[in-house]
C-alpha positions as YAML, in Angstrom:
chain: A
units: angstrom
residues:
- id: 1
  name: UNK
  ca: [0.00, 0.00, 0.00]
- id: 2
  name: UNK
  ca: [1.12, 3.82, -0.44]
- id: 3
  name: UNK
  ca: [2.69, 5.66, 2.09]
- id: 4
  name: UNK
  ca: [-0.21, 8.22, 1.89]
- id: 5
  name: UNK
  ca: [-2.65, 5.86, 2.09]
- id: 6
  name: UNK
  ca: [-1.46, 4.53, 4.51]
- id: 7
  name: UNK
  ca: [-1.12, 6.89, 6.66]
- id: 8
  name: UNK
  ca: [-4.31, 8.57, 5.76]
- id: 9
  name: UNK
  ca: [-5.91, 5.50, 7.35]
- id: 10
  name: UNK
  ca: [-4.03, 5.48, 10.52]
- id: 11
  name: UNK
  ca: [-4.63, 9.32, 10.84]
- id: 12
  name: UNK
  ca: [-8.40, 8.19, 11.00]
- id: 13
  name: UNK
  ca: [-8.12, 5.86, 13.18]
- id: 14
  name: UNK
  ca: [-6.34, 7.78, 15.26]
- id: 15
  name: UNK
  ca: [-9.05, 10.14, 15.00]
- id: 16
  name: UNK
  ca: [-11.34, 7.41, 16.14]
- id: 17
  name: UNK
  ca: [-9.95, 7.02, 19.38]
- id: 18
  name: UNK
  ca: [-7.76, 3.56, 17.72]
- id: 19
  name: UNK
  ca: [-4.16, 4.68, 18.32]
- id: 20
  name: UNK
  ca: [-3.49, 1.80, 19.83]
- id: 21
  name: UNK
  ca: [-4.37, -0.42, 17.10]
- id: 22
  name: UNK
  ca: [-2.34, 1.68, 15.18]
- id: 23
  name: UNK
  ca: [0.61, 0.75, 17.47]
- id: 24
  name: UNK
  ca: [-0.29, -2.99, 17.21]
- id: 25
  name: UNK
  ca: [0.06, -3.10, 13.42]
- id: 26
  name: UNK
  ca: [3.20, -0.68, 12.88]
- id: 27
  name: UNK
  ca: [5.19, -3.12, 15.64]
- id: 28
  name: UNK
  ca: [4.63, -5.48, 13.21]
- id: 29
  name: UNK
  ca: [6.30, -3.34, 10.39]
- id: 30
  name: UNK
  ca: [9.79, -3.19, 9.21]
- id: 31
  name: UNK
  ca: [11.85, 0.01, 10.58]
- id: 32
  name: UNK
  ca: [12.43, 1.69, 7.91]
- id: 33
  name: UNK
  ca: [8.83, 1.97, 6.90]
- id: 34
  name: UNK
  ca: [7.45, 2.53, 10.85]
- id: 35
  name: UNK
  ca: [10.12, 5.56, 10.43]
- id: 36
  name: UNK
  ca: [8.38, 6.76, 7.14]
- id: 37
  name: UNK
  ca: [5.33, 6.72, 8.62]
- id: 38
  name: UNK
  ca: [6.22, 8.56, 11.77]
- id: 39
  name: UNK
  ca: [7.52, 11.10, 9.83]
- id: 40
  name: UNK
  ca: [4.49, 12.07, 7.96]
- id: 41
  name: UNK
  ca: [2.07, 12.09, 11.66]
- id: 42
  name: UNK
  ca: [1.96, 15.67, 13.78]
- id: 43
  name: UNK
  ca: [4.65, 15.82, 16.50]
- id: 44
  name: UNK
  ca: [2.23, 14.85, 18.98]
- id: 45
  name: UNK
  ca: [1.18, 11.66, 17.33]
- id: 46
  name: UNK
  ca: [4.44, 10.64, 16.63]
- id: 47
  name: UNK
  ca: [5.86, 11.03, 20.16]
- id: 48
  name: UNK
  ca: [3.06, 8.99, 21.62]
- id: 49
  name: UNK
  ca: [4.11, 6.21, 18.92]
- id: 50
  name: UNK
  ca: [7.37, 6.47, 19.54]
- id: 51
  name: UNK
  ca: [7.36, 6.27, 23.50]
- id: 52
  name: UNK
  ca: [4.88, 3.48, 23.33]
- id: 53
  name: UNK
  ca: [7.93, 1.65, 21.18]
- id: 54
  name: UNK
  ca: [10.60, 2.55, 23.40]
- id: 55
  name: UNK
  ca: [8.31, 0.80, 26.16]
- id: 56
  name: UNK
  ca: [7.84, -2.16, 24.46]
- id: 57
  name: UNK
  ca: [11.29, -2.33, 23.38]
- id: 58
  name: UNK
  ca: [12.58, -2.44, 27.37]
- id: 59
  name: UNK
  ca: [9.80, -4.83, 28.15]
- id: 60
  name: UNK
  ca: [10.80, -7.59, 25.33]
- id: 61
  name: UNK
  ca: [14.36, -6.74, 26.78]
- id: 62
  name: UNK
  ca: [13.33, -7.19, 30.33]
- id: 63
  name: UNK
  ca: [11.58, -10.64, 29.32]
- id: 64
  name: UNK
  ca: [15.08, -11.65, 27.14]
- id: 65
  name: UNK
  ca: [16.83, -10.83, 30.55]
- id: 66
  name: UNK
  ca: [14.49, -12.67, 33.00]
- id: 67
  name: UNK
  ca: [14.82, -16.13, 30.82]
- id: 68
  name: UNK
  ca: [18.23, -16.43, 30.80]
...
């Protein structure tokens, strides 16, 4: 899909009160597109993204940790 399209549709669901179903599916994106994305989203949007990753990232780190 198109970057604009795609981030049309996460702008209204974002709208909707959805961001973090929007969260669920980037995760699931490569990096380098998650970063195209956040770049096109208001500042706002994209620093609630963006601290939602970093939080995930230290909990899968925190899990990696705790089974070794």
């Amino acid at each position: 899909m198109k970057l604009g399209v795609v981030v049309n549709v996460f702008n209204e669901m974002i709208k909707n009160g959805e961001i973090d179903e929007v969260f669920d599916i980037m995760i699931r994106l490569k990096e380098k597109r998650v970063i195209k994305i956040l770049k096109k989203f208001d500042t706002k949007t994209s620093a609630i993204l963006m601290k939602k990753m970093r939080i995930k990232k230290e909990e899968d780190e925190n899990k990696t940790k705790e089974e070794e």
